[in-house]
Backbone as JSON Lines, residues from 0, in Angstrom:
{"i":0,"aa":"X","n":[1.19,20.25,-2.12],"ca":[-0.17,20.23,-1.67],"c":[-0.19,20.05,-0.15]}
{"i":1,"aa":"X","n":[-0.48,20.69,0.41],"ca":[-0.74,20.8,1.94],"c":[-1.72,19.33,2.33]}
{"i":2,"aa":"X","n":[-1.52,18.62,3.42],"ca":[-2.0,17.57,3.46],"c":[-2.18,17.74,5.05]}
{"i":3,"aa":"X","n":[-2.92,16.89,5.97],"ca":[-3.3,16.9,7.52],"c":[-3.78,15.74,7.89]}
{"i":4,"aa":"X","n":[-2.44,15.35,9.47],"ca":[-2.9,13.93,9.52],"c":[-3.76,14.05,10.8]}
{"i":5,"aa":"X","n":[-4.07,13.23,11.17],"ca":[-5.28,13.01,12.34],"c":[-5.33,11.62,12.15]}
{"i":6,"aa":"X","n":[-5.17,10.99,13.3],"ca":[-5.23,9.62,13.86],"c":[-4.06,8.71,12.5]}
{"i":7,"aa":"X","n":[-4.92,7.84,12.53],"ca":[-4.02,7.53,11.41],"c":[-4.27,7.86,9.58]}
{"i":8,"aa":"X","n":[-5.05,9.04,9.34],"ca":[-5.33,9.06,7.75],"c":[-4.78,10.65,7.74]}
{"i":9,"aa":"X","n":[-4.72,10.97,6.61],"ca":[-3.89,12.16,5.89],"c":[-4.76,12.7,5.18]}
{"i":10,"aa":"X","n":[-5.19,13.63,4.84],"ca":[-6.62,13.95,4.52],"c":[-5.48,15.86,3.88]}
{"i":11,"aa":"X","n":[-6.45,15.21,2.24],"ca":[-6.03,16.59,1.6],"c":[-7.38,17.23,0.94]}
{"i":12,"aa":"X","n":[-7.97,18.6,1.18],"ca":[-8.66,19.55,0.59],"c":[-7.94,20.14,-0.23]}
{"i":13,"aa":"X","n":[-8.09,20.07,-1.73],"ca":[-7.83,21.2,-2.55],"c":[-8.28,20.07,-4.1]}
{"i":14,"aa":"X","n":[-8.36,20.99,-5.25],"ca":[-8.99,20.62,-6.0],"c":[-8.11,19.96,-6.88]}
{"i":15,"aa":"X","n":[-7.05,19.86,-6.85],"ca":[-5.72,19.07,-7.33],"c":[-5.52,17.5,-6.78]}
{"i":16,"aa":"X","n":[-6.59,17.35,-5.23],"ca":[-6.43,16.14,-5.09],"c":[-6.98,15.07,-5.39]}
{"i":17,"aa":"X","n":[-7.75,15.62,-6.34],"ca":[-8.8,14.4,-6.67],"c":[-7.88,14.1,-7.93]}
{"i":18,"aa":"X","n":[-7.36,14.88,-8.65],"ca":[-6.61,14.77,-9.67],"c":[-5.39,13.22,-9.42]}
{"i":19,"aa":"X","n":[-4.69,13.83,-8.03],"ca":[-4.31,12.29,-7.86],"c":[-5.23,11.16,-7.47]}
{"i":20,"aa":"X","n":[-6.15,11.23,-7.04],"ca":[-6.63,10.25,-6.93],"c":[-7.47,9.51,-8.55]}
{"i":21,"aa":"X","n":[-8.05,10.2,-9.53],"ca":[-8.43,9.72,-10.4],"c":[-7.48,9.22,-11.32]}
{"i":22,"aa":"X","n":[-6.55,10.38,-11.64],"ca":[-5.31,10.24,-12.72],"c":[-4.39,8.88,-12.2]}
{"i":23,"aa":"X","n":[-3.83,8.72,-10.56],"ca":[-2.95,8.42,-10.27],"c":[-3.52,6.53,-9.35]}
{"i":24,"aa":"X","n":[-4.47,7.19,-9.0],"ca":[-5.31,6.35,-8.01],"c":[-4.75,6.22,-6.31]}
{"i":25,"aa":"X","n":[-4.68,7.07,-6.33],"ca":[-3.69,7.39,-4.8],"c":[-5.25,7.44,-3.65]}
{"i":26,"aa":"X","n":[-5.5,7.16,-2.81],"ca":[-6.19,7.03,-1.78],"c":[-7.83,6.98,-2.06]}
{"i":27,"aa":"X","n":[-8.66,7.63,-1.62],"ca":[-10.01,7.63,-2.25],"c":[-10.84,8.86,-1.13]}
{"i":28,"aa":"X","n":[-11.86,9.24,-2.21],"ca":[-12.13,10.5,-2.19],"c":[-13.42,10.2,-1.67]}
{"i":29,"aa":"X","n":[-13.8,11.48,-0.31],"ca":[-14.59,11.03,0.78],"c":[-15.16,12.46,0.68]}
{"i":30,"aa":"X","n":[-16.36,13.19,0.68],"ca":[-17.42,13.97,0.29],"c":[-16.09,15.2,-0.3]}
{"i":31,"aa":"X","n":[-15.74,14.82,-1.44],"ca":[-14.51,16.27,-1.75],"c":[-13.44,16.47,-1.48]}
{"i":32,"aa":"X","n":[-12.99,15.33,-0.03],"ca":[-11.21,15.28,0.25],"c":[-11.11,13.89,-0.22]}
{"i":33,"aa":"X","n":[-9.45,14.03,-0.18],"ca":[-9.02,13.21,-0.27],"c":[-7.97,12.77,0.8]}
{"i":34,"aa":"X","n":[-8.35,11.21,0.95],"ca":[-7.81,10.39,2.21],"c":[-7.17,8.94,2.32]}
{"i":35,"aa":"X","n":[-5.78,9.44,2.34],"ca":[-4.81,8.74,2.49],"c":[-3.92,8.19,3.68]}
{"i":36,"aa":"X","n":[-3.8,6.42,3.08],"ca":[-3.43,5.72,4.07],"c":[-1.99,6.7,4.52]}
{"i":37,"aa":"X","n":[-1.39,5.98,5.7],"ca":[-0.15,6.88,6.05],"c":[0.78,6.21,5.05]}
{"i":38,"aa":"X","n":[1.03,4.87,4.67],"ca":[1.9,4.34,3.6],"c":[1.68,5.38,2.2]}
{"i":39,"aa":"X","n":[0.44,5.85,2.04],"ca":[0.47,6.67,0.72],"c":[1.13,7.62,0.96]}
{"i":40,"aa":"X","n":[0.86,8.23,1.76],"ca":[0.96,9.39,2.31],"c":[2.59,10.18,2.58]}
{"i":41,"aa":"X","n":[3.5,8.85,3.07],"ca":[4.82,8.89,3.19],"c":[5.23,8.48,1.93]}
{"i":42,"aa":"X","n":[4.54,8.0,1.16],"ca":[5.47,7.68,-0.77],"c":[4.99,9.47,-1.41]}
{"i":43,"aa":"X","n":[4.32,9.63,-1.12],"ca":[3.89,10.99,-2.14],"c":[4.53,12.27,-1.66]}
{"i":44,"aa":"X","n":[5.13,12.04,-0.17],"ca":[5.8,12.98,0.45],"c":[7.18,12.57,0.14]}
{"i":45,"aa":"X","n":[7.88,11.75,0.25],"ca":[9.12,11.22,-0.65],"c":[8.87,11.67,-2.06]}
{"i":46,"aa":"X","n":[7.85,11.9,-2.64],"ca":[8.2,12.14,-4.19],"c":[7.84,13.61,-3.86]}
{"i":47,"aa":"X","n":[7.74,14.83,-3.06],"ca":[7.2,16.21,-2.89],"c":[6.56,16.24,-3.8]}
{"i":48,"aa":"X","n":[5.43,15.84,-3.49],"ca":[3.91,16.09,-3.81],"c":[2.94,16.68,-2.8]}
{"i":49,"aa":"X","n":[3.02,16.17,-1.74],"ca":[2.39,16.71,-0.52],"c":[3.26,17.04,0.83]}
{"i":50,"aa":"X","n":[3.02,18.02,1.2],"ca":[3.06,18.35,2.67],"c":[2.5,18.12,3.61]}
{"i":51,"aa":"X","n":[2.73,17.71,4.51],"ca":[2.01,17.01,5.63],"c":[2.32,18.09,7.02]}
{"i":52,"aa":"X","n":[0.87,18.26,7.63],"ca":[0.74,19.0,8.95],"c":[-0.28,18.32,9.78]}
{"i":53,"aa":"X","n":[0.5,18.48,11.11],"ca":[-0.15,17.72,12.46],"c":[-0.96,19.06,12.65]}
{"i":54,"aa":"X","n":[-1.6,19.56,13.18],"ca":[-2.21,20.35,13.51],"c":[-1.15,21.39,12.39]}
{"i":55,"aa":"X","n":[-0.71,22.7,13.13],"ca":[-0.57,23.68,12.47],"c":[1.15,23.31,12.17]}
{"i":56,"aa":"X","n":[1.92,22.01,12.62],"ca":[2.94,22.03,12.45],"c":[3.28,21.28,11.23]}
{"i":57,"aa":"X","n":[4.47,21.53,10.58],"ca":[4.74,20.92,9.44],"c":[5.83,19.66,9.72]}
{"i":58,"aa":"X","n":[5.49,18.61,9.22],"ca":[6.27,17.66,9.85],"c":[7.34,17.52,8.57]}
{"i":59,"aa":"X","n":[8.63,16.91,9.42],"ca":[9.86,16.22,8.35],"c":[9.53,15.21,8.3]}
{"i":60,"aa":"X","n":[10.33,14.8,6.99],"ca":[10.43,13.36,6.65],"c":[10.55,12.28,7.75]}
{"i":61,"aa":"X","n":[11.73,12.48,9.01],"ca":[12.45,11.5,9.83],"c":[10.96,11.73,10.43]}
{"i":62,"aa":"X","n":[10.25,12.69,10.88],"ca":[8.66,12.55,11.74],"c":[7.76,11.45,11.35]}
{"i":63,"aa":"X","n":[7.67,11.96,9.5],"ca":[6.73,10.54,9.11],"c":[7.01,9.4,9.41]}
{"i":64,"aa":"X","n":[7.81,9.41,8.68],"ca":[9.08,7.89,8.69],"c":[8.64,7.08,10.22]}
{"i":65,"aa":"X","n":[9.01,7.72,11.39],"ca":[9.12,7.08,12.63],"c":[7.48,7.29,12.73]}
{"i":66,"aa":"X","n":[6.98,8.13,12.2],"ca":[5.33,7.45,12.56],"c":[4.73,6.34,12.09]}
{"i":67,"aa":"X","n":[5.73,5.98,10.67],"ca":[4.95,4.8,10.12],"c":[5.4,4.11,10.55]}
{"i":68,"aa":"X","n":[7.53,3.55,11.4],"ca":[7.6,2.49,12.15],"c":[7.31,2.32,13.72]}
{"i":69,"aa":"X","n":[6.63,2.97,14.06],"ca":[5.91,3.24,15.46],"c":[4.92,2.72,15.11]}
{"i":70,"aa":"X","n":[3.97,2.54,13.55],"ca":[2.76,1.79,13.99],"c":[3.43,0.69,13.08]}
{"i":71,"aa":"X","n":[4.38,-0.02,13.05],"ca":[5.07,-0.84,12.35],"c":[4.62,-1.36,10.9]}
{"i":72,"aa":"X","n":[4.53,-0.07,10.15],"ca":[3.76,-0.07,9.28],"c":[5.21,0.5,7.84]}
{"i":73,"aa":"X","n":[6.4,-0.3,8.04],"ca":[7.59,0.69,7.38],"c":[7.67,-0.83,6.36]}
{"i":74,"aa":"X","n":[8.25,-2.18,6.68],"ca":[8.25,-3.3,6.09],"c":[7.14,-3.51,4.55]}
{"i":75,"aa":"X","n":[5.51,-2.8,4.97],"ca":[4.51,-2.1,4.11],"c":[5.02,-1.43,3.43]}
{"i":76,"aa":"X","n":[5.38,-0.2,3.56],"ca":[5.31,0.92,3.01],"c":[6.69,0.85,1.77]}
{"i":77,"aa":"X","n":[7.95,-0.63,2.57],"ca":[8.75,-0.37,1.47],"c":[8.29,-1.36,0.19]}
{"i":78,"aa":"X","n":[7.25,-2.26,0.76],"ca":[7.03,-2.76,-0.74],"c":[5.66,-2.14,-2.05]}
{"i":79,"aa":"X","n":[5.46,-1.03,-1.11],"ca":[4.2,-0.09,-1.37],"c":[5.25,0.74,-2.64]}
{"i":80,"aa":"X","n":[5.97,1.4,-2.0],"ca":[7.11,2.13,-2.53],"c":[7.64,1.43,-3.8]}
{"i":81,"aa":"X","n":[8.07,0.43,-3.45],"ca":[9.19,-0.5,-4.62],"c":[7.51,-0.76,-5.84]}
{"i":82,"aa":"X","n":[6.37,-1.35,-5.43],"ca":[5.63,-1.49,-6.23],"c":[5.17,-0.11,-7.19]}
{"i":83,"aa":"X","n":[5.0,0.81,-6.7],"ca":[4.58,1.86,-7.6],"c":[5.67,2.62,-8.09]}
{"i":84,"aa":"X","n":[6.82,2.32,-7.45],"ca":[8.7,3.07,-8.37],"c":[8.1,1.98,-9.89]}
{"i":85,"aa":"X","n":[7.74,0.8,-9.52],"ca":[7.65,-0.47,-10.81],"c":[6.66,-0.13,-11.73]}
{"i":86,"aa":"X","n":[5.72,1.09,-11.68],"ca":[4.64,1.25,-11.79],"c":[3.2,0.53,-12.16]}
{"i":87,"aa":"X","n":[3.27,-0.07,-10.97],"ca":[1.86,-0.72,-10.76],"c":[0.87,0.15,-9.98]}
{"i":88,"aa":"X","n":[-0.44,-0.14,-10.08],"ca":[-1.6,0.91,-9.2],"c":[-1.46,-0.24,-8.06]}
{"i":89,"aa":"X","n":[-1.11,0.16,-6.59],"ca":[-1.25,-0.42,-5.44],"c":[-2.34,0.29,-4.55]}
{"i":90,"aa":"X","n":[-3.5,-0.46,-4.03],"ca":[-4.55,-0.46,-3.68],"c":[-4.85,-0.92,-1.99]}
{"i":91,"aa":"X","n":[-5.34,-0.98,-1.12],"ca":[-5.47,-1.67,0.05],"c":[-5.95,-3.4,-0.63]}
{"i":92,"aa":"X","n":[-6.08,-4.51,0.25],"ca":[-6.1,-5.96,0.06],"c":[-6.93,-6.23,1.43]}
{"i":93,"aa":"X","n":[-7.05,-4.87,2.31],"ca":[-8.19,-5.72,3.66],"c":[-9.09,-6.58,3.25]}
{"i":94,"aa":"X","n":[-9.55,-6.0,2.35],"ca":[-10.84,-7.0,2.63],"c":[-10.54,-8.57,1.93]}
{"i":95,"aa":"X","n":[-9.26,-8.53,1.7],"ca":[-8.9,-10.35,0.93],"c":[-7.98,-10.94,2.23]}
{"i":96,"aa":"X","n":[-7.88,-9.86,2.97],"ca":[-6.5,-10.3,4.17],"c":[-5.47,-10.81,3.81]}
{"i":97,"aa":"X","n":[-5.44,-9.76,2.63],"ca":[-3.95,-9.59,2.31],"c":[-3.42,-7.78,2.53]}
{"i":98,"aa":"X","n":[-2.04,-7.13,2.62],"ca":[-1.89,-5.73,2.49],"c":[-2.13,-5.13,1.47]}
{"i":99,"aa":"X","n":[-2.08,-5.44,0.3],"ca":[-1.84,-4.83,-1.2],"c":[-3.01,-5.76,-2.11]}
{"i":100,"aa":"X","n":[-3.82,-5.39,-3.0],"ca":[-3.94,-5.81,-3.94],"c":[-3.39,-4.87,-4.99]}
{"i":101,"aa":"X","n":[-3.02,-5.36,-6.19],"ca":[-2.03,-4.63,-7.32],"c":[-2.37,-5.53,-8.7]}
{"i":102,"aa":"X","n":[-2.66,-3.93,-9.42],"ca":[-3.28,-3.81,-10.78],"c":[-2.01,-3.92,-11.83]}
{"i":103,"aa":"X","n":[-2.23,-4.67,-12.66],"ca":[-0.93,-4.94,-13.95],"c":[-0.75,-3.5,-13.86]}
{"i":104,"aa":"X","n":[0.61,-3.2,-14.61],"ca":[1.12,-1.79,-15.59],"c":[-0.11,-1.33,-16.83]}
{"i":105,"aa":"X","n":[-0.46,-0.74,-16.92],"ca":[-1.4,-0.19,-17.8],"c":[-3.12,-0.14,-17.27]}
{"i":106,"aa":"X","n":[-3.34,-1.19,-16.28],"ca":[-4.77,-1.46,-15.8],"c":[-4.6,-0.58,-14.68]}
{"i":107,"aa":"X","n":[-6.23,-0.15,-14.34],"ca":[-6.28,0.65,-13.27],"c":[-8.07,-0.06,-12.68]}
{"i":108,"aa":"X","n":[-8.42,0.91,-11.56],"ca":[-9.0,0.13,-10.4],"c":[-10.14,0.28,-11.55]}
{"i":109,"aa":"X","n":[-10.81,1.39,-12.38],"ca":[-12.0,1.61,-13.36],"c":[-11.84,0.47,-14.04]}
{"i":110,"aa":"X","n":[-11.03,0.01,-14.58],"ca":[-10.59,-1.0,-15.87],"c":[-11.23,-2.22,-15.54]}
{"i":111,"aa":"X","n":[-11.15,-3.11,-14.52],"ca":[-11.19,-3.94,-14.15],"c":[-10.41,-4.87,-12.72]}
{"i":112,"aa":"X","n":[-10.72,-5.8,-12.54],"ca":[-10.29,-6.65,-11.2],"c":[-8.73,-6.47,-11.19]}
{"i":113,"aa":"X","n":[-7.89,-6.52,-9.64],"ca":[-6.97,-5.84,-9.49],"c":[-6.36,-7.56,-9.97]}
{"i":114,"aa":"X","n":[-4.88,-7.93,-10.36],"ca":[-3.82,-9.2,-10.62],"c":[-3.62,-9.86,-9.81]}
{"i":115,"aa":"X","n":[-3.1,-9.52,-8.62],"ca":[-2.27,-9.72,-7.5],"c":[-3.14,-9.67,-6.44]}
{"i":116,"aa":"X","n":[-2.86,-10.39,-5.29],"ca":[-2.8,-10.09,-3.8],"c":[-1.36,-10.12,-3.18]}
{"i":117,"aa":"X","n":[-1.31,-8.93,-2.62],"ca":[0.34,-8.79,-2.05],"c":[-0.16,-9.49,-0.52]}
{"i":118,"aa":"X","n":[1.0,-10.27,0.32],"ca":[1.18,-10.44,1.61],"c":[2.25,-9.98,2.02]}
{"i":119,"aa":"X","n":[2.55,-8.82,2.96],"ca":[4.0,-8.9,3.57],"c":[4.23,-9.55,4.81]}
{"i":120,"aa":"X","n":[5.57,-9.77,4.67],"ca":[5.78,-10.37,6.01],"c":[7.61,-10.11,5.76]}
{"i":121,"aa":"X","n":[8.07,-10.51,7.23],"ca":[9.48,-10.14,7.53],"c":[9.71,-11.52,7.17]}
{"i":122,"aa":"X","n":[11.35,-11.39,7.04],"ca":[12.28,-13.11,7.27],"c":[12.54,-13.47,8.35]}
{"i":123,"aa":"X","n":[12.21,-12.56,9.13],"ca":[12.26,-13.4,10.59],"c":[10.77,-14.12,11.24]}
{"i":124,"aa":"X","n":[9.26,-14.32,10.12],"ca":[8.23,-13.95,10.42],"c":[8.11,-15.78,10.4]}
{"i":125,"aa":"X","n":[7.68,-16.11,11.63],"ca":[7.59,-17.5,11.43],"c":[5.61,-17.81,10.68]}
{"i":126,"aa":"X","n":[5.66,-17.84,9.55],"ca":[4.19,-18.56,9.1],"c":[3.87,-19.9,9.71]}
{"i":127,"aa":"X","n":[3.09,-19.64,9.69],"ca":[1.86,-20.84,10.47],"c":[1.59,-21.29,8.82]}
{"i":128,"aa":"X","n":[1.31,-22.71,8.78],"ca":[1.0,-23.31,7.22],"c":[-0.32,-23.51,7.59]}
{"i":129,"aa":"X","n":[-0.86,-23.73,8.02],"ca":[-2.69,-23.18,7.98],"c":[-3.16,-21.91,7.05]}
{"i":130,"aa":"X","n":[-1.7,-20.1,7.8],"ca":[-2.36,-19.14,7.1],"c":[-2.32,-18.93,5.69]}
{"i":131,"aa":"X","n":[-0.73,-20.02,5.79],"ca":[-0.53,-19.91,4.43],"c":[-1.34,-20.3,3.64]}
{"i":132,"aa":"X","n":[-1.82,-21.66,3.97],"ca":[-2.9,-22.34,3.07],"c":[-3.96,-21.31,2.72]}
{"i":133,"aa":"X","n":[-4.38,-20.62,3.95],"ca":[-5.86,-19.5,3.68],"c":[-4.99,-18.62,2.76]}
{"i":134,"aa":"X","n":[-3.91,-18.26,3.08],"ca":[-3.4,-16.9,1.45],"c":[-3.65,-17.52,0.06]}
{"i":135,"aa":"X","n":[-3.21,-18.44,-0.38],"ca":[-3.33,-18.9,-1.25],"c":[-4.92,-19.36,-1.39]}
{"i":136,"aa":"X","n":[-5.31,-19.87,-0.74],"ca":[-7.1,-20.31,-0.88],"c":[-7.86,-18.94,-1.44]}
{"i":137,"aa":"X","n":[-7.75,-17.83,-0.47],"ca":[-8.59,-16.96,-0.65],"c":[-7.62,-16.27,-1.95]}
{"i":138,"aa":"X","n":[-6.83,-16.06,-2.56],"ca":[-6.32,-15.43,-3.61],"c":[-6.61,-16.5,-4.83]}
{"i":139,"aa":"X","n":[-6.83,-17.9,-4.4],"ca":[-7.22,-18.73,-5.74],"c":[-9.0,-18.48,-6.08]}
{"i":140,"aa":"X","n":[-9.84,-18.44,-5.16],"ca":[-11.33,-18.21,-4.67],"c":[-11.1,-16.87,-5.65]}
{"i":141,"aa":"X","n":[-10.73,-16.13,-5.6],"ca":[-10.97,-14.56,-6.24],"c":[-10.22,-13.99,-7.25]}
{"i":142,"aa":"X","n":[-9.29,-15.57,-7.76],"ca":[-9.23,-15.19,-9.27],"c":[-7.83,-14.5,-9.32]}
{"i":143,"aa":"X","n":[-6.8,-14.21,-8.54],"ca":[-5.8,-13.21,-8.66],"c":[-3.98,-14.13,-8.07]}
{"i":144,"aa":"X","n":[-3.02,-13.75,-8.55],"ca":[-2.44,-14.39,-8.3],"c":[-1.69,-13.57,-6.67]}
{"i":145,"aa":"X","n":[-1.19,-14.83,-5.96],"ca":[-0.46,-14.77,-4.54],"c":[0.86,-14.01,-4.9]}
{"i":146,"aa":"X","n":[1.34,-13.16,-4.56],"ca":[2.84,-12.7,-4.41],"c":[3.01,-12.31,-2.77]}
{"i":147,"aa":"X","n":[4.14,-13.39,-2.49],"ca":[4.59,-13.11,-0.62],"c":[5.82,-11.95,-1.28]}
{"i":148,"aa":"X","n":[5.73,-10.55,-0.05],"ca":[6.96,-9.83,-0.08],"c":[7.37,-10.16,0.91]}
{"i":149,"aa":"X","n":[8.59,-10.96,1.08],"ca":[9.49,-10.87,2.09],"c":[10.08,-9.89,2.37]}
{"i":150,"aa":"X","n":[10.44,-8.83,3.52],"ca":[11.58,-7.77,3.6],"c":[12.43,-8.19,4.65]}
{"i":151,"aa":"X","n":[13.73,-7.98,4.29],"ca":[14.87,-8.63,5.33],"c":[15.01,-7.44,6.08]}
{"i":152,"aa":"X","n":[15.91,-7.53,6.71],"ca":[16.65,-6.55,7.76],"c":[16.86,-5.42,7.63]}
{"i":153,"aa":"X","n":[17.57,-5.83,5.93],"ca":[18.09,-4.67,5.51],"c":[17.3,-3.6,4.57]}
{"i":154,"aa":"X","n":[16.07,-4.14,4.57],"ca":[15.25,-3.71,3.77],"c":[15.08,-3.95,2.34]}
{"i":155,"aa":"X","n":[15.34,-5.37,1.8],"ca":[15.18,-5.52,0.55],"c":[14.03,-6.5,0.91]}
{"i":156,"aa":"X","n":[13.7,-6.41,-0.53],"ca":[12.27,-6.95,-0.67],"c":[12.54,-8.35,-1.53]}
{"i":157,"aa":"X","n":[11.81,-9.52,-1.45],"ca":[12.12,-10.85,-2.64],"c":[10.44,-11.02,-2.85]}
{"i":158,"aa":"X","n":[10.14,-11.1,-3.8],"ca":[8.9,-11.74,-4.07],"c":[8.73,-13.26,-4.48]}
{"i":159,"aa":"X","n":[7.78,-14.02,-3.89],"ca":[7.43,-15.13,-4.26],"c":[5.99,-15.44,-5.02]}
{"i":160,"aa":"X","n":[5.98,-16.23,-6.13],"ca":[4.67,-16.12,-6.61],"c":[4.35,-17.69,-6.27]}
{"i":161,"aa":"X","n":[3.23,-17.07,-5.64],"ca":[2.46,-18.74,-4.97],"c":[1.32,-19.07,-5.69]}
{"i":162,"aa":"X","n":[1.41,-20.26,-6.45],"ca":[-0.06,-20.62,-7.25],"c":[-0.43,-22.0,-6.64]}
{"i":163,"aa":"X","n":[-2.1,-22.05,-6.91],"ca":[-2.65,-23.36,-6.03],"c":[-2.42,-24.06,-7.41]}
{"i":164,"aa":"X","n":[-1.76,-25.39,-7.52],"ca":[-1.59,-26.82,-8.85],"c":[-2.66,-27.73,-8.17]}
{"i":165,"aa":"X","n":[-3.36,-28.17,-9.06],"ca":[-4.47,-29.54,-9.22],"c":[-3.06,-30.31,-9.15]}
{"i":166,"aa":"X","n":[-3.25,-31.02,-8.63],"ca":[-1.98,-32.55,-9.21],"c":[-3.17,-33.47,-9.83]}
């Protein structure tokens, strides 16, 4: 599927793309296209599903790739990746200020409220325990459980599941 980026979204016309977006839940559909983050955008092009063009040029993989760690947006994209290889529906989390919110295996965004709030962060990422406190606050406030993705160096991912305890 031919796909076109502009600024930072990926934007596909054709009538197959709504198909991912309903069937699959891949980005969200804006008067008839469909418009995807660049993290989607570089997982669906790793699986050749879409083609991606800057204007009339067709970009490679190593193009995307360094576009998503130029907006340092790669640490994302590998736990974006590892979550939907797991098959979970992974969703944006802006508005919880977290990266990810993520729907169990079988639930989707129609079904009901997403499980999870994903946070990424590196191992070299020094947290402030204030924000931490707000991750966990605002993921206990809205009902969903905390998972921190750590990604190391080397690019592996560890998850931590953070729950608020009454003592």
């Amino acid at each position: 599927m031919h796909a076109v980026l502009s600024n930072d979204l990926v934007t596909i016309i054709n009538p197959k793309a709504e198909k991912l977006n309903k069937k699959s839940y891949y980005g969200r559909m804006v008067n008839g296209k469909l418009e995807l983050s660049l993290i989607e955008a570089l997982y669906l092009f790793s699986k050749d599903k879409i083609t991606i063009f800057d204007e009339e040029k067709e970009l490679s993989g190593e193009e995307i790739t360094n576009l998503v760690q130029e907006k340092k947006l790669y640490g994302k994209y590998l736990v974006y990746q590892d979550m939907r290889n797991r098959g979970y529906v992974v969703k944006t989390g802006f508005k919880y200020g977290s990266e990810f919110r993520v729907y169990e295996r079988g639930k989707t965004p129609g079904d009901g409220h997403s499980d999870y709030l994903v946070k990424v962060i590196s191992e070299n990422y020094n947290l402030n325990i204030l924000d931490f406190s707000s991750y966990v606050r605002v993921a206990h406030g809205v009902n969903k459980k905390l998972l921190m993705a750590v990604v190391d160096e080397e690019g592996d991912i560890t998850y931590y599941n953070v729950e608020w305890i009454r003592p």
